[in-house]
N, C-alpha and C positions, 0 to 999 in steps of 0.2 A: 956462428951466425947470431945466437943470443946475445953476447956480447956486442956484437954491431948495431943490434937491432936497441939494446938497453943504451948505450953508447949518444945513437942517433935522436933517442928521443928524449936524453939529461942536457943533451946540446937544443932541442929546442924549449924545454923547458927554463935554461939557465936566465933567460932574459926575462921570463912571467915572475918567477922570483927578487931580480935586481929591480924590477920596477917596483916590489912593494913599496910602501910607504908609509914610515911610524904611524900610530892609530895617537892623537893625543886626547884625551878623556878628560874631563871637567877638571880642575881641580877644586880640591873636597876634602875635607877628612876622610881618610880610607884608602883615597888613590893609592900609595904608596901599598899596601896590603893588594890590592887590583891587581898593580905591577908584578908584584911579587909571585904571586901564586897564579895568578890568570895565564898573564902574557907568555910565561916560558912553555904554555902546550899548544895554545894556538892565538888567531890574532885576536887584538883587540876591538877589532871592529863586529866581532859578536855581540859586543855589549850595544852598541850602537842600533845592528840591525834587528835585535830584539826588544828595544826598548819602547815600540809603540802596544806592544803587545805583553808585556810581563809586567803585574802589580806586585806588589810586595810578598805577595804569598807565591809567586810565578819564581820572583828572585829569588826566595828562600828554597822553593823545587828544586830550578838550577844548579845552585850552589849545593845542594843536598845530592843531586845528580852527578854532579863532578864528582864529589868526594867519595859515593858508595858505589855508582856504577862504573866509573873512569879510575875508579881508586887515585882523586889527586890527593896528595898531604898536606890538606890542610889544615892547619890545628882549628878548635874549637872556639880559641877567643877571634883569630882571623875569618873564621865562615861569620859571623857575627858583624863585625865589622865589614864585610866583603858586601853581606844583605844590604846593610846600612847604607851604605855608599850608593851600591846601586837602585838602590828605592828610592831614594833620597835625589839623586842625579839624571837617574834612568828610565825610573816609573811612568808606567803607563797611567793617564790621568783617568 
């Protein structure tokens, strides 16, 4: 019955997925580091829907956040460059 039941609900889900749609983000020095590390855990339109509300000290949380609460790996010269980018592209005025 679980099986049916997990079954019936990857079959309505399958079409909220096929409709995503690439996130395309400024380009800027940095993107390519964004890409890199960002995009492979979730989308990129986090960056988009936090961007009226994160100044550069909000970006630098963030990215501080990924890497010690979510354990992402990202090296220390890329958290740098990741800030950068989205301060710079992202910031809240």
């Amino acid at each position: 019955m679980k099986y049916l039941l997990a079954t019936t609900l990857l079959a309505f889900a399958a079409p909220a997925f096929a409709d995503e749609q690439p996130v395309d983000l400024k380009p800027a020095p940095g993107l390519e580091a964004v890409n890199a590390n960002c995009g492979g855990c979730h989308s990129l339109d986090y960056v988009r829907m936090n961007a009226p509300f994160l100044s550069a000290d909000g970006w630098k949380a963030e990215v501080g956040k990924m890497r010690n609460a979510f354990g992402a790996p990202i090296a220390d010269a890329d958290a740098a460059v990741i800030q950068k980018y989205l301060t710079e592209n992202y910031g809240a005025n």
